[in-house]
C-alpha positions in Angstrom: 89.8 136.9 149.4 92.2 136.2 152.5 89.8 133.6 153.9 89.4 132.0 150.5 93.7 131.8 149.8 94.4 130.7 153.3 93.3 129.3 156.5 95.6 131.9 158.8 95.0 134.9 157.0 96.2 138.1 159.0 93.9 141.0 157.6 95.8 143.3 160.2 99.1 142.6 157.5 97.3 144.9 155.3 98.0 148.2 157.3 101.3 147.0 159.1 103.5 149.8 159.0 101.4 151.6 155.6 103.5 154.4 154.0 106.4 153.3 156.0 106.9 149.9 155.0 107.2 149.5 150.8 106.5 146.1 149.9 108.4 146.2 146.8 111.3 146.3 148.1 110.8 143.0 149.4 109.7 141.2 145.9 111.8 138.7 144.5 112.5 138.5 141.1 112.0 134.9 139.4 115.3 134.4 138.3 114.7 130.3 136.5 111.7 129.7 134.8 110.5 126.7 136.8 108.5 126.1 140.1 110.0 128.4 143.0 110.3 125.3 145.1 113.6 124.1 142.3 115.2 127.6 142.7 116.6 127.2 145.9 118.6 123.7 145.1 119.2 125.1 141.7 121.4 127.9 143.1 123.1 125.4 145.5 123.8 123.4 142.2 125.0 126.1 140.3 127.3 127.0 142.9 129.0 123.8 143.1 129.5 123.4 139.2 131.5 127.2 139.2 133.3 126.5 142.5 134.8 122.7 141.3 134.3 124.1 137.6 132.0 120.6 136.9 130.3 119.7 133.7 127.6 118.1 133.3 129.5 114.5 132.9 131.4 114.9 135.9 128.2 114.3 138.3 127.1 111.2 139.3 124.3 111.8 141.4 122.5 115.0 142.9 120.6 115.2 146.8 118.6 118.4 146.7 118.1 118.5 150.4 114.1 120.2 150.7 111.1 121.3 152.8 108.3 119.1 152.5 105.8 121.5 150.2 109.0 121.1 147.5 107.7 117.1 147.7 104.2 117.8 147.7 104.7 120.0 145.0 107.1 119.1 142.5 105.7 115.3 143.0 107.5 111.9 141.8 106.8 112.3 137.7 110.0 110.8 136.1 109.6 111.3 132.5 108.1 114.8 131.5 105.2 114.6 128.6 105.1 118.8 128.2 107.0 121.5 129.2 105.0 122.3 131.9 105.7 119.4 133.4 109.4 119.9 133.4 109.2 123.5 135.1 107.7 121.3 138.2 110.4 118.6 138.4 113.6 119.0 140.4 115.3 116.8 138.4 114.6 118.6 135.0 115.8 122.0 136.8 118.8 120.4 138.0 119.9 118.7 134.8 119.2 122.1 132.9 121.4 123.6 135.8 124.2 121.0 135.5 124.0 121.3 131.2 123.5 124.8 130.3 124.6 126.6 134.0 120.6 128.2 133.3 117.3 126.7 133.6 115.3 129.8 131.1 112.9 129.8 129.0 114.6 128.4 125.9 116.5 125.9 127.5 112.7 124.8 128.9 111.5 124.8 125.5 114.1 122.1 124.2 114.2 119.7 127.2 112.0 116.8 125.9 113.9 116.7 123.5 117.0 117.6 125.3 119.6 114.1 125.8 122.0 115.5 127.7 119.9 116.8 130.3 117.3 113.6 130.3 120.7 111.8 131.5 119.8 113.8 134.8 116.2 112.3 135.7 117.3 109.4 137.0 120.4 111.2 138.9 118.7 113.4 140.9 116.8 112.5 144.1 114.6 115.1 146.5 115.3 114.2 150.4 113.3 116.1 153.2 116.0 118.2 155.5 114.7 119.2 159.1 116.9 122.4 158.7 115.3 123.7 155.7 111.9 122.1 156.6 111.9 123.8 159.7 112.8 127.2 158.3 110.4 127.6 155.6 107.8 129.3 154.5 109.9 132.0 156.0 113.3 131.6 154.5 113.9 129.3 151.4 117.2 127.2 152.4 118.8 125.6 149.4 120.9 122.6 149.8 122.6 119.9 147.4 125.1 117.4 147.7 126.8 116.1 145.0 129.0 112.4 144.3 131.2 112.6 141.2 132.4 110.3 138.8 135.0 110.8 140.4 134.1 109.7 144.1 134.0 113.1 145.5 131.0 114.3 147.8 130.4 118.3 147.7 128.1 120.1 149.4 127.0 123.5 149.0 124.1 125.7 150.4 122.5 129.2 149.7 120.4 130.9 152.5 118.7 132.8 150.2 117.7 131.9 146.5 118.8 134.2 143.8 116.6 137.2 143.4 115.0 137.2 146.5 115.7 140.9 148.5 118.3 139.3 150.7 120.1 138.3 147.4 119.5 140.3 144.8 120.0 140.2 141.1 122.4 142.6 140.0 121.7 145.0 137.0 123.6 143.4 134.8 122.0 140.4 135.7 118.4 141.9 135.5 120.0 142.9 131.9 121.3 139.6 131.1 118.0 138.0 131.6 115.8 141.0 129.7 118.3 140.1 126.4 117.6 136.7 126.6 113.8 136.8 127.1 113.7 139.1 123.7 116.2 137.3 122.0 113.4 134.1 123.1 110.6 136.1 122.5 111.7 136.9 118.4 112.7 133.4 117.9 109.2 132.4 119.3 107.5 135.1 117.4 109.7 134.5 113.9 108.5 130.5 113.9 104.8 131.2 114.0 105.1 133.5 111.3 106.9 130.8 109.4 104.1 128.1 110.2 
């Protein structure tokens, strides 16, 4: 199975440390429900809009500053046909970000359809950094700089994306999200009972 998943796989990994080590402890939890590669710059993001307390109109354009697998991955489509779609564009993560402060499930669910947020795809552009580059698969760096309206540039980073072990989710966070994802869940479940 290693051989078939990768093309360095280290079968000695298996036993490192066993009953010592606890793997996890070292499990992130997926805190936005798009592609990994968006969480890191959606962080960044989210961390600029509390700090300079920004809406959504304030922003003129977004840099999310990545490692090159975010490009290979998350690709150059510019106009979302499913939802799907939209959990592997930067831009869609980032205008949920810069709208709702969240990028969940129901706020996923709405985006085609979503005006406010569409505003965003054009705003927001993905440029390769050698720092983050460099530093990953090993640590997911998060970087964005921002213009405003306004003509202000801001910049903000994280070194860790929310809910990985080095920066945790707190309980009421954990909570937070489990409310939501029922709350989605029973909306979800009461519509296809009415259809």
């Amino acid at each position: 199975m290693a051989a078939g998943m990768s093309s360095d796989a280290d079968p000695a990994k298996l036993t490192d440390r066993l009953g010592n080590r606890w793997a996890v402890l070292e499990t992130s939890f997926k805190f936005h429900a798009s592609c990994r590669h968006t969480h890191p710059a959606a962080d960044a993001l989210l961390s600029i809009l509390e700090e300079y307390h920004l809406n959504a109109g304030d922003i003129a354009h977004i840099t999310a500053h990545v490692h090159q697998a975010a490009i290979d991955v998350l690709g150059t489509i510019t106009n979302p046909q499913t939802v799907h779609q939209a959990k592997f564009l930067m831009p869609v993560t980032l205008g949920l970000m810069a709208v709702h402060r969240r990028a969940s499930l129901a706020e996923f669910d709405g985006v085609l359809t979503d005006e406010k947020a569409h505003a965003f795809f054009g705003k927001v552009e993905m440029a390769i950094d050698d720092e983050v580059d460099s530093a990953y698969p090993a640590r997911w760096i998060g970087k964005v700089t921002v213009k405003t309206k306004d003509s202000r540039t801001l910049r903000a980073r994280v070194d860790e994306p929310k809910g990985d072990p080095g920066n945790t989710v707190s309980r009421d966070e954990i909570d937070a999200k489990t409310r939501r994802l029922v709350l989605y869940g029973n909306v979800v479940e009461k519509a296809a009972w009415k259809s």
